[in-house]
C-alpha positions as a printed NumPy array, in Angstrom:
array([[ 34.153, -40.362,  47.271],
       [ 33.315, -41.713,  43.793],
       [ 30.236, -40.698,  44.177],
       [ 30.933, -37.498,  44.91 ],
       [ 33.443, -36.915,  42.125],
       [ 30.154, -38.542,  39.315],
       [ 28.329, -35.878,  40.495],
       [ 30.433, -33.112,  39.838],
       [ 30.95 , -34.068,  36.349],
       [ 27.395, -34.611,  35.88 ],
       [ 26.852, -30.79 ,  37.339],
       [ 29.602, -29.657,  35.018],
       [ 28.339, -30.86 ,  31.669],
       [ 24.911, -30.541,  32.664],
       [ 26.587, -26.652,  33.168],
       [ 28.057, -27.   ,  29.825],
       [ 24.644, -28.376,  28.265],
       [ 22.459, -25.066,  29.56 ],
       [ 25.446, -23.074,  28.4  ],
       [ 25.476, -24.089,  25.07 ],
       [ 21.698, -23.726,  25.168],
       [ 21.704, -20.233,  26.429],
       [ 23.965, -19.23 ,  23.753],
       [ 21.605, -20.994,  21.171],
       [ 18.761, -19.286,  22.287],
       [ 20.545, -15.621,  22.68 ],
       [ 21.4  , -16.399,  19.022],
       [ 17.679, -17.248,  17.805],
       [ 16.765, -14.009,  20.038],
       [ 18.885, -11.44 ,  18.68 ],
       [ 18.267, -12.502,  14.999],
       [ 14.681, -12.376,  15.824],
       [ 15.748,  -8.651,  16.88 ],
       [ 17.739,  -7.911,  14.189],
       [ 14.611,  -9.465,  11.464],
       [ 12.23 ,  -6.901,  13.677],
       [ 14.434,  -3.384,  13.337],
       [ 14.828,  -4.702,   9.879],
       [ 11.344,  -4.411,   9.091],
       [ 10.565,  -0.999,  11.785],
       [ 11.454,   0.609,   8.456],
       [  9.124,  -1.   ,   6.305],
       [  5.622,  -0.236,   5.154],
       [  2.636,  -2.269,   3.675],
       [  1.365,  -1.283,   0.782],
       [ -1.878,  -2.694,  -1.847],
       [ -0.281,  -3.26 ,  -5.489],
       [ -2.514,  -3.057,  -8.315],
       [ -2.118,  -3.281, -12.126],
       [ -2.746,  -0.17 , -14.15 ],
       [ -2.341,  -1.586, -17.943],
       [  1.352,  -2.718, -18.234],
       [  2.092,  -0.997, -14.789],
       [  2.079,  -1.837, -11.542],
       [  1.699,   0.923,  -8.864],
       [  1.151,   0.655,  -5.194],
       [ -0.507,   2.665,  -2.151],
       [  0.299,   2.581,   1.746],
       [ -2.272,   0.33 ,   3.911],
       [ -2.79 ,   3.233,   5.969],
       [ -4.965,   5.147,   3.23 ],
       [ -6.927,   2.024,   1.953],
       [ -9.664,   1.785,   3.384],
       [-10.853,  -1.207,   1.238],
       [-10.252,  -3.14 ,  -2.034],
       [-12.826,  -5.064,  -4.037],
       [-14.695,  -5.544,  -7.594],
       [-17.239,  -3.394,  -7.666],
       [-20.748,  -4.883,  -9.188],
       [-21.227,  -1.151, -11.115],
       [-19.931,   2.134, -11.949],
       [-22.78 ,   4.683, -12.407],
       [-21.745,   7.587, -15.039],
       [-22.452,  10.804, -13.843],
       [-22.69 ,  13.363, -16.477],
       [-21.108,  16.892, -16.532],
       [-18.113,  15.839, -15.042],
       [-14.441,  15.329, -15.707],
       [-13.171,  12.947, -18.07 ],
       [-10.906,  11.182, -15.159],
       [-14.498,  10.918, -13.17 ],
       [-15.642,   7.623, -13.972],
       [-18.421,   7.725, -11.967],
       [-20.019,   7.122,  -8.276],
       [-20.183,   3.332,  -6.907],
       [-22.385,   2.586,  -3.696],
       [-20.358,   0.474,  -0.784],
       [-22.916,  -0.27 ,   2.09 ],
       [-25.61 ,   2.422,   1.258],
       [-22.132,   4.991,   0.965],
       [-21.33 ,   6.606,  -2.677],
       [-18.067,   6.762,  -3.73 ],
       [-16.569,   8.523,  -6.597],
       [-14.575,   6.425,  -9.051],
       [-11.702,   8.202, -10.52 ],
       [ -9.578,   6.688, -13.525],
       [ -5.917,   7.218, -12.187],
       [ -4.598,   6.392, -15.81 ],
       [ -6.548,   9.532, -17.306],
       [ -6.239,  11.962, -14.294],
       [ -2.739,  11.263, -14.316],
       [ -2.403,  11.577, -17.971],
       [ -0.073,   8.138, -18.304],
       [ -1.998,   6.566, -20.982],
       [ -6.049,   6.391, -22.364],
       [ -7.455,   4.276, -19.801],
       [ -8.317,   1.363, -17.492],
       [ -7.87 ,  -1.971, -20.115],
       [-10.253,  -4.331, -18.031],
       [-14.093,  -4.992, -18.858],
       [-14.294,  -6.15 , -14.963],
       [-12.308,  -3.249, -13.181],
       [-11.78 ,  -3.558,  -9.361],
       [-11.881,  -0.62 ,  -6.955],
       [ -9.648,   0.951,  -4.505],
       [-11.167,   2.566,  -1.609],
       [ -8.88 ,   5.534,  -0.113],
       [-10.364,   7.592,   2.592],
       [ -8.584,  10.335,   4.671],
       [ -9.796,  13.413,   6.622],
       [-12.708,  15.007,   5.114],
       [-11.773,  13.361,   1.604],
       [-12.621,   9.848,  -0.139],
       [-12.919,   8.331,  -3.465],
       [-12.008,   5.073,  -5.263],
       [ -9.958,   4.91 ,  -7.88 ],
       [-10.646,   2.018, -10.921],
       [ -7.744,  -0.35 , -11.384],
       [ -7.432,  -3.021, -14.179],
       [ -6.121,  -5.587, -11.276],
       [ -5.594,  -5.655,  -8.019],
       [ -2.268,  -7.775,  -6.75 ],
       [ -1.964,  -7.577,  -3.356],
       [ -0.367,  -6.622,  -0.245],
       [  3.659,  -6.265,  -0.085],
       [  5.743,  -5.066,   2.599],
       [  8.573,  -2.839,   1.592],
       [ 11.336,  -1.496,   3.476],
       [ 11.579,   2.51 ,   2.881],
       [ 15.28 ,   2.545,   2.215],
       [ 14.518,   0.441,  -0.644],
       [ 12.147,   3.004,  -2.72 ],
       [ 14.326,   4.684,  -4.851],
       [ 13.219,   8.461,  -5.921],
       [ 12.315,   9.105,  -9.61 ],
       [ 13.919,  11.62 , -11.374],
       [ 11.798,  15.08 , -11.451],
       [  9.753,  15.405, -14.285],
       [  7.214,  17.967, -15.698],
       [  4.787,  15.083, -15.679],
       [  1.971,  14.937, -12.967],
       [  2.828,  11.632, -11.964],
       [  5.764,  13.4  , -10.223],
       [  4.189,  15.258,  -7.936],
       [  2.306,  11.401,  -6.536],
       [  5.41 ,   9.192,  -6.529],
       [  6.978,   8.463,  -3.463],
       [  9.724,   6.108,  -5.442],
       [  9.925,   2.875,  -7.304],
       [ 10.965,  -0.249,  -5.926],
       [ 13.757,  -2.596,  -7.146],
       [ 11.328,  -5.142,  -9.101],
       [ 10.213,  -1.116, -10.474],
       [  6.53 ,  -1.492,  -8.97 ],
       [  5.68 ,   2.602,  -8.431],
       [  5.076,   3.616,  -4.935],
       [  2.428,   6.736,  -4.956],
       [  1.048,   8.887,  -2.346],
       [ -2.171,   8.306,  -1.186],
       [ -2.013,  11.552,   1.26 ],
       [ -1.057,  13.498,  -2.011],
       [ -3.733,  12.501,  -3.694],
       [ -6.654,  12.396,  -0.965],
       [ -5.384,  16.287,  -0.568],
       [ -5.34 ,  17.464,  -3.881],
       [ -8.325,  19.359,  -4.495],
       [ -8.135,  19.078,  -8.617],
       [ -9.86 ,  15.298,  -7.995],
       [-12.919,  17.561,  -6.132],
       [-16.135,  18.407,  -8.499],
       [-17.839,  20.961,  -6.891],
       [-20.038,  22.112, -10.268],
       [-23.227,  23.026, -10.095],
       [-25.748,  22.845, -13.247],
       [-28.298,  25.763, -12.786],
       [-28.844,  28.807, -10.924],
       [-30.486,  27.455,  -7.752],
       [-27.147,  26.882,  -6.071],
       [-25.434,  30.452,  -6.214]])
């Protein structure tokens, strides 16, 4: 009968053990849950330095990031047009987001690197003084600028709480003022 009664308590805090270790683990899993909708609202997005500023686009537009070896000037185009940059046998226009955007004169680095956005039909690079890195940031954390009659405006999707801008890569691969279409001569009429 001793016996009997051992086992019993053995069964009931062996009970009480897996309990306690179910409720552990439900605990681990539903902060693990909580940590995951958390982050269903957040987005990754390349930082780079643009003089003093730091601006950032979403992943899902980059196409790549690196320091290009050289910039080619192309002539008759528009100031913000740096030039054309070959990736893999591909050219790529470089476009100076400081000038097209009118926020200040220009890139400050001798050694720009390169962002690579590519989208639909369109593509270009545009010349940064530095690039940072990759961030995740929740969208309820971007906070809207004020509107402004400045272009930058028109590209920002908000700023976030360390004031790094978020722009709009879609914005900008759509906007057909960053297109030269010229033609120099009359053979193309």
């Amino acid at each position: 009968m001793e016996g009997n009664t051992l086992d019993y308590f053995k069964r009931e805090s062996d009970r009480e053990l897996l309990r306690k270790r179910a409720e552990k683990l439900a605990l681990q899993i539903s902060g693990e849950t909580d940590a995951q909708e958390r982050d269903a609202g957040a987005r990754d997005y390349v930082f780079f330095r643009l003089g003093p500023d730091v601006y950032g686009l979403e992943t899902s537009v980059v196409k790549e990031v690196m320091i290009p070896e050289e910039i080619v000037a192309v002539p008759c185009t528009p100031d913000f047009h740096l030039g054309v940059l070959s990736v893999r046998g591909h050219l790529w226009a470089v476009i100076d987001l400081c000038v097209f955007l009118g926020t200040r004169e220009g890139l400050t680095s001798e050694n720009p690197g390169v962002v690579l956005l590519s989208g639909g039909e369109s593509e270009f690079c545009i010349a940064v003084d530095e690039i940072l890195g990759v961030s995740r940031i929740p969208e309820h954390s971007l906070k809207a600028l004020p509107k402004a009659d400045d272009r930058i405006s028109g590209y920002c999707l908000g700023v976030t709480e360390d004031r790094k801008t978020v722009l709009d890569g879609a914005a900008f691969l759509s906007d057909e003022s960053l297109v030269v279409n010229e033609f120099v001569g009359s053979d193309h009429m």
